[in-house]
N, C-alpha and C positions, 0 to 999 in steps of 0.2 A: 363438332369441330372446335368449336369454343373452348370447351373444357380439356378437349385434348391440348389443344396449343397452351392452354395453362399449366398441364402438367408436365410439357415440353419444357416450358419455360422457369418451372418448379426445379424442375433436373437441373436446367441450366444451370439456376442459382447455387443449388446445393453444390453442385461438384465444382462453380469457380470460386464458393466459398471454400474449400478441400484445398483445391489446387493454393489460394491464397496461406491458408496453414504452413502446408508443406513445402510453398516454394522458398528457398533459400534467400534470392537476391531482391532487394527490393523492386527494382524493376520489373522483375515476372511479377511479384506482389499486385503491383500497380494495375498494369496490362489484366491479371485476372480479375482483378476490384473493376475495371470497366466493362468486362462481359458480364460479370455477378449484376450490373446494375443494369443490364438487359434484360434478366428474371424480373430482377426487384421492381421497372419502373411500369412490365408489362402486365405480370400477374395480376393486378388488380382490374385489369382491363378486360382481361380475357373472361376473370369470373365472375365481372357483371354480364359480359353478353352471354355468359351460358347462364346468369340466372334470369336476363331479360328474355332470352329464348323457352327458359324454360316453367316462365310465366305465363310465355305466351304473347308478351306484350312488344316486338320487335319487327313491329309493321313497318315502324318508322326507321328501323337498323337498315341499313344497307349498305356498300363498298363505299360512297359517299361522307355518310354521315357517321361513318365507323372509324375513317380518316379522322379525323374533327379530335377523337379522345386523344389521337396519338400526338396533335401538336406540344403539350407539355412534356410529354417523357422525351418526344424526338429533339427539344429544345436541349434537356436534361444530358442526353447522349453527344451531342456537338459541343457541350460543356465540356464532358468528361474526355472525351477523344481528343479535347484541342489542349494544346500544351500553354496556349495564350489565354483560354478562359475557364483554365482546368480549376483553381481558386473558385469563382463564383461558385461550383457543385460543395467540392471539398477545402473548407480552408486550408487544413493541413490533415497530411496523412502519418501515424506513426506508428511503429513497432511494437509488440510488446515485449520481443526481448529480441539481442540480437541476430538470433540462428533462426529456425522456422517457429511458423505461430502466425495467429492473425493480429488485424490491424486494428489499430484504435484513431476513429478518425473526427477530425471537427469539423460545425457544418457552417456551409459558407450562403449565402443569401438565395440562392438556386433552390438548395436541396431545401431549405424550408418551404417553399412553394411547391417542390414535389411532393414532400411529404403529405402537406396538410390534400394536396391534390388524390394523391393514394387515399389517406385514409378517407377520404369524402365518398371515393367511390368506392371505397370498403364496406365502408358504411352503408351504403345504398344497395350495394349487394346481399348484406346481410338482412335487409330490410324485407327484401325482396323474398328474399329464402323463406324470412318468418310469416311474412305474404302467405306464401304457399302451405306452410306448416300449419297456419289457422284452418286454410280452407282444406286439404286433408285430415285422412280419419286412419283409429287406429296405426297398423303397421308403418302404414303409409307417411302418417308424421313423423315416427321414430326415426322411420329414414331420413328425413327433411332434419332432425332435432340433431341427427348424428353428422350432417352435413352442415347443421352451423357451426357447432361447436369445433368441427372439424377445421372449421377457416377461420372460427374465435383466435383458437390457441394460437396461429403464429400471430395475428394481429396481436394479440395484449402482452405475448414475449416482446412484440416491437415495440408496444407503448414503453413498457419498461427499458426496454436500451435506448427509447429515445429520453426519458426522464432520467437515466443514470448518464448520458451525453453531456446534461444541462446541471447537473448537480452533484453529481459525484468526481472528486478526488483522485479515486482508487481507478489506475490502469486495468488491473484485472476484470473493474465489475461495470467496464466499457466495452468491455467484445459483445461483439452483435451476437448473440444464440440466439435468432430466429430462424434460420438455417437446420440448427440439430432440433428447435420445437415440431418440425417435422415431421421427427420421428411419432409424436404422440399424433401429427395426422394420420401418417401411415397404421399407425395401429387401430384409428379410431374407423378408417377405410374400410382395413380388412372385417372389421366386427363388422361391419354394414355389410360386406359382402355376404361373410357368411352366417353371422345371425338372421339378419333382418331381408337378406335375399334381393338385394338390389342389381338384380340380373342387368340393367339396364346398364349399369355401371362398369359390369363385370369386366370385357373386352378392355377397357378406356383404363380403369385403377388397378387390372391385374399387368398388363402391357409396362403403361407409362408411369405408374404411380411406384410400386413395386420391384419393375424391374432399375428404375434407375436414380431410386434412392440410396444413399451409401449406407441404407444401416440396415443388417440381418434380417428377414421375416421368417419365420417358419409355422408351417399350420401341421397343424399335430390333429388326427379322427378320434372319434373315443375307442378306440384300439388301441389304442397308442403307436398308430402308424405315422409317417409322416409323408400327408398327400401334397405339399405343396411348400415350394422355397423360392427366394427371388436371386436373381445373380450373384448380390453380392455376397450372400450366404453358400452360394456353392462355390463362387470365386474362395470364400475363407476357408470352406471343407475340403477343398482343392480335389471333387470328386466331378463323376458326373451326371446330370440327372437323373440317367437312368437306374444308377447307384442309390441314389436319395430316395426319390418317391418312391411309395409302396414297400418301404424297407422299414426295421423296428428301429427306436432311436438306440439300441445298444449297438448294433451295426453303425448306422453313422455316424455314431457321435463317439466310437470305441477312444477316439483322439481326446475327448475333451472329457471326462468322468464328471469334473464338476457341474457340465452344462447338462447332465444326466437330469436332477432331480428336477429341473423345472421344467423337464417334459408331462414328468409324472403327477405332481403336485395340485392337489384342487383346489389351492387356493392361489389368488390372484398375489404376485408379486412384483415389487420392484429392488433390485439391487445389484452388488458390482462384484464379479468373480473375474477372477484371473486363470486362463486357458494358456497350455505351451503352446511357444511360438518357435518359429526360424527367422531370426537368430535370437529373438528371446522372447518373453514372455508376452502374453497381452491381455491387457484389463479390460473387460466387456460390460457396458450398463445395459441390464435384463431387466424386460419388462414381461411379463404374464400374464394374459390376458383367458381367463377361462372362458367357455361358450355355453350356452343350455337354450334348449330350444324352450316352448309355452310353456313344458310341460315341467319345466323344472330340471331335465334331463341332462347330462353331459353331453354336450353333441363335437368336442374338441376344444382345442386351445391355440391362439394365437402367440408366440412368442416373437418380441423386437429386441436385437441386439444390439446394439450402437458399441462399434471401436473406440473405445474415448484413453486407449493410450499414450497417444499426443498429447491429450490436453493433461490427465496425470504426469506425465513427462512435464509440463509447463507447470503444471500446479508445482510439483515439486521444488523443480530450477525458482520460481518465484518465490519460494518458500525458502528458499536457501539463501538468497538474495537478500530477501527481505531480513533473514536472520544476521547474515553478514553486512547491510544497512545496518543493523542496530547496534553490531560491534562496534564497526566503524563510528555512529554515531556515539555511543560509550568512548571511545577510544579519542573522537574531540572533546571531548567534554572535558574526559580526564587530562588532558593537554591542555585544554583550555583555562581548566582551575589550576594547572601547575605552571602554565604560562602568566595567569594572574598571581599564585604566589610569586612567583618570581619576580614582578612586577614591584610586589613591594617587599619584598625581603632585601635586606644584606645578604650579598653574596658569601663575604667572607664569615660575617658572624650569626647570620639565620635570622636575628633577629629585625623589625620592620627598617624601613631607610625613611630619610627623611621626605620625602613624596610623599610615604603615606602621612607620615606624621603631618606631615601640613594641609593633611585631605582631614585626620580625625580632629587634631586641636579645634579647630573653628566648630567644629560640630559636639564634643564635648563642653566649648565654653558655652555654645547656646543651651544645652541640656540641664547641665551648673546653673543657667539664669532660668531658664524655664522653671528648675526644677527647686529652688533653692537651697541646694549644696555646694558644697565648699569644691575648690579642685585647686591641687598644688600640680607645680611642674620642679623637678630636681634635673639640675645638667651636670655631669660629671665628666671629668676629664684623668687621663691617665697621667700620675707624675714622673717626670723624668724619662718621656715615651723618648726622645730622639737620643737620648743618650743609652737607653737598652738597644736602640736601632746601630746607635756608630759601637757600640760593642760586642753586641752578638751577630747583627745580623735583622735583617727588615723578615724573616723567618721568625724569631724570636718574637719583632714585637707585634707581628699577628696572633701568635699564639697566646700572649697577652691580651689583648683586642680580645680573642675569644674566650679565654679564661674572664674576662670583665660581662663580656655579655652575658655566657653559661649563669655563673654568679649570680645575676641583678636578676634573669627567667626565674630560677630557683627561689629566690629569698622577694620578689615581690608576688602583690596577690594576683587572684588570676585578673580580675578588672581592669589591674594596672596593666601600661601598656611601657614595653621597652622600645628604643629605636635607636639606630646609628643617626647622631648626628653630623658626622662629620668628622675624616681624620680618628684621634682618638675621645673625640666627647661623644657620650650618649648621654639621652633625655630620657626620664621615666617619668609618662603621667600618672597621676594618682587622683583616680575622681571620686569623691567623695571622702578625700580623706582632708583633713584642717592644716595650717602651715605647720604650727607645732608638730602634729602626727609628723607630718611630712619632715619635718627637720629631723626629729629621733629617728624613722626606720633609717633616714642617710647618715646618721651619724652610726647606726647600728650595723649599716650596710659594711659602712668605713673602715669601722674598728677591726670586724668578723673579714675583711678581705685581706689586711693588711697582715693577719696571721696565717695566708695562706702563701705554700710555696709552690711555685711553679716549676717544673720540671722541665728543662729543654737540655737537648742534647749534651746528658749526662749530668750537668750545673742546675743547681738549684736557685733560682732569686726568686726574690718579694718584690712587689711590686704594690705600690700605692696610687689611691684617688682619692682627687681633692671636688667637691661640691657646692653647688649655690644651688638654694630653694627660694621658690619666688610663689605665690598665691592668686586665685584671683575670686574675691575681684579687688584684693586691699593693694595689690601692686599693677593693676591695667585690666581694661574690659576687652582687651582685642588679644590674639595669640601673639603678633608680633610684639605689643606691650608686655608682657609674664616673660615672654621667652628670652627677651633685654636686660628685663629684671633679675630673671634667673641667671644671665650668663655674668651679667655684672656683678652679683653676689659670688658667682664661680673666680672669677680675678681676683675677687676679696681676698678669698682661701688661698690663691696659687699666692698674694702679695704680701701674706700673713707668713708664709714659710710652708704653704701646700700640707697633703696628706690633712684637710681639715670641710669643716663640713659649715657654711654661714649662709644667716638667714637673710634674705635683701632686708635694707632698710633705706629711704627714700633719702 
């Protein structure tokens, strides 16, 4: 009775785990995550009393003290049912995406007391098992070995989703699969049945085990007839029993060609083929499981199908997501650097603004003293700017303005740094070059610009700038000092009759 109500409760879980995938609204989501946790908090209950019973050891079991296990999970379930201490089980529950899929959930101070509660009594059940497997012989242990491992497999898929709960990041590789590990119960079931002959069993894992897991069985004789399938298998053949058993697999399976060769095939496989569907297609994970009896013999083959075109469906949609994330993320990034050039560019003449310039000078002089080289600063100003303005037009003397900045990009080095100062004066740093240096390229800038003609609307004019160079550290150790220096050398030039190029002098 024991082991049956476990595999009752087996079902349970697997198909509100189903239902939670496929339902649409989060609400049905919910409502099936609290019956799913009617499997989850009982099964281990159930399959200590069928191993205590079938140790033998269950003198002391009775309607009484049988009570007694169920106070934690029943604690567990008036958690989950009540909308006031639904938190303490689950702290929050979330989507993995927003159409159907399962849940990714976090756990709240409850559900660590169930858990460690389950696997304690997981624990002791498997203990028990291996109890038995000592004290049987031969055949008899394999059954026992094929009944641990059997209830291993979803334990340690749990361990692992509860270690990926507490440490991983990643949405996806937070979905509970101990639900679909399952499937490798069920197949490890049927080998027990009919390898190793666990008649005992027969009734109990052909019924509940079988018929009401959601993933394909089929047993295949060494005929290659097919004596036996579980519902959901002939649910997906859309035939009826009496069509299946005792039929060849080219008859049943005329629908599916590809599912042909792992009837046939002697060797044990695992992998994923794709079967026509209505209305489309559907991706199947096969698993092959051959059979032989002592002697070495073929005595059939088990095969487990699992539908896992949802989760392909999900994998997919998260795959596209995540690839569209990383556009999106390229796509701030590149705004984000175009938003910081902008930040320090001139608008009108591309070259830096004075912001920046007042973020690099300070950091350029300490480089200069760290480093001991020299660094000049040139400030230049355009002559006779308001009178190309009341003559042509504030058109004109931007295009001047950018004719001046073009100029100083092209003809200084790349180290050097150009910047709008302000109106029509730019600043060009020059680090590492001495004041001399610095005074010739401005006077060489001066000469070589003053020959050049400017083109605007139709009319040709020349346009000149006049310069101050300033040093440091022989004219200031601070930027606002050099930059005073320099602008005051710039006045010299404009005071001198402009179109000239002076060196500060103190």
């Amino acid at each position: 009775m024991s082991l049956l109500l476990m595999l009752v409760m087996l079902a349970i879980w697997s198909f509100s785990y189903a239902m939670i995938t496929l339902a649409e609204s989060m609400e049905l989501k919910l409502l099936w995550l609290k019956f799913e946790n009617i499997g989850i908090l009982t099964v281990p209950i159930f399959w200590f009393f069928f191993a205590v019973r079938y140790n033998r050891l269950d003198r002391w079991l009775n309607p009484y003290t049988a009570w007694l296990f169920f106070v934690i999970p029943g604690v567990s379930l008036v958690f989950l049912f009540s909308e006031r201490w639904f938190h303490l089980y689950y702290a929050s529950v979330n989507q993995v995406s927003a159409a159907i899929g399962p849940l990714v959930v976090e756990r709240g101070p409850w559900y660590v007391v169930a858990l460690f509660y389950a696997y304690f009594i997981s624990l002791a059940t498997i203990g028990l098992l291996i109890r038995r497997a000592i004290q049987y012989r031969n055949i008899y242990r394999r059954q026992m070995y094929i009944l641990i491992i059997a209830a291993l497999i979803p334990i340690l898929t749990n361990i692992v989703y509860q270690l990926a709960l507490s440490v991983s990041p990643n949405l996806f590789l937070r979905i509970d699969l101990t639900p679909i590990s399952f499937t490798a119960t069920a197949v490890l079931i049927a080998v027990g049945v009919f390898e190793f002959r666990i008649f005992d069993l027969i009734p109990i894992a052909r019924h509940n085990v079988l018929e009401h897991i959601p993933e394909m069985v089929f047993v295949i004789d060494a005929n290659n007839n097919v004596v036996d399938v579980n519902a959901a298998a002939q649910r997906a053949l859309g035939k009826r029993m009496d069509d299946i058993i005792g039929h060849a697999p080219f008859e049943v399976f005329s629908a599916w060609p590809l599912f042909l060769q792992y009837f046939l095939s002697a060797n044990e496989t695992h992998t994923e083929i794709q079967i026509p569907g209505d209305p489309a297609a559907r991706t199947l994970e096969v698993t092959t499981i051959v059979l032989h009896n002592s002697s070495k013999q073929l005595e059939g083959r088990v095969i487990v199908a699992h539908d896992i075109t949802e989760h392909k469906r999900l994998e997919r949609k998260l795959k596209f997501a995540n690839e569209a994330l990383i556009d999106q993320l390229n796509e701030i990034d590149k705004l984000r650097a175009e938003l910081q050039e902008q930040t320090t560019r001139d608008p009108l003449t591309n070259v830096y603004n004075r912001r920046y310039m007042n973020e690099f000078l300070p950091l350029e002089i300490a480089r200069a003293e760290r480093e001991g080289i020299p660094l000049s600063v040139v400030i230049i100003d355009a002559d006779n700017f308001k009178e190309f303005n009341d003559t042509y037009g504030h058109k004109c003397g931007d295009i001047i303005l950018q004719e001046i900045a073009t100029f100083l990009v092209q003809q200084t080095r790349r180290s050097d740094m150009v910047c709008r100062f302000g109106g029509e004066e730019f600043v060009v740093l020059m680090t590492g070059a001495s004041l001399e240096i610095a005074c010739q390229r401005a006077e060489s800038w001066r000469l070589d610009f003053s020959r050049i003609a400017i083109e605007y609307d139709e009319v040709k004019v020349c346009a000149t700038f006049s310069a101050g160079v300033a040093a440091f550290p022989q004219h200031g150790l601070t930027d606002d000092a050099i930059l005073q220096a320099a602008d005051r050398a710039l006045y010299q030039s404009k005071a001198a009759g402009k179109n000239q190029v002076t060196m500060y002098s103190a």
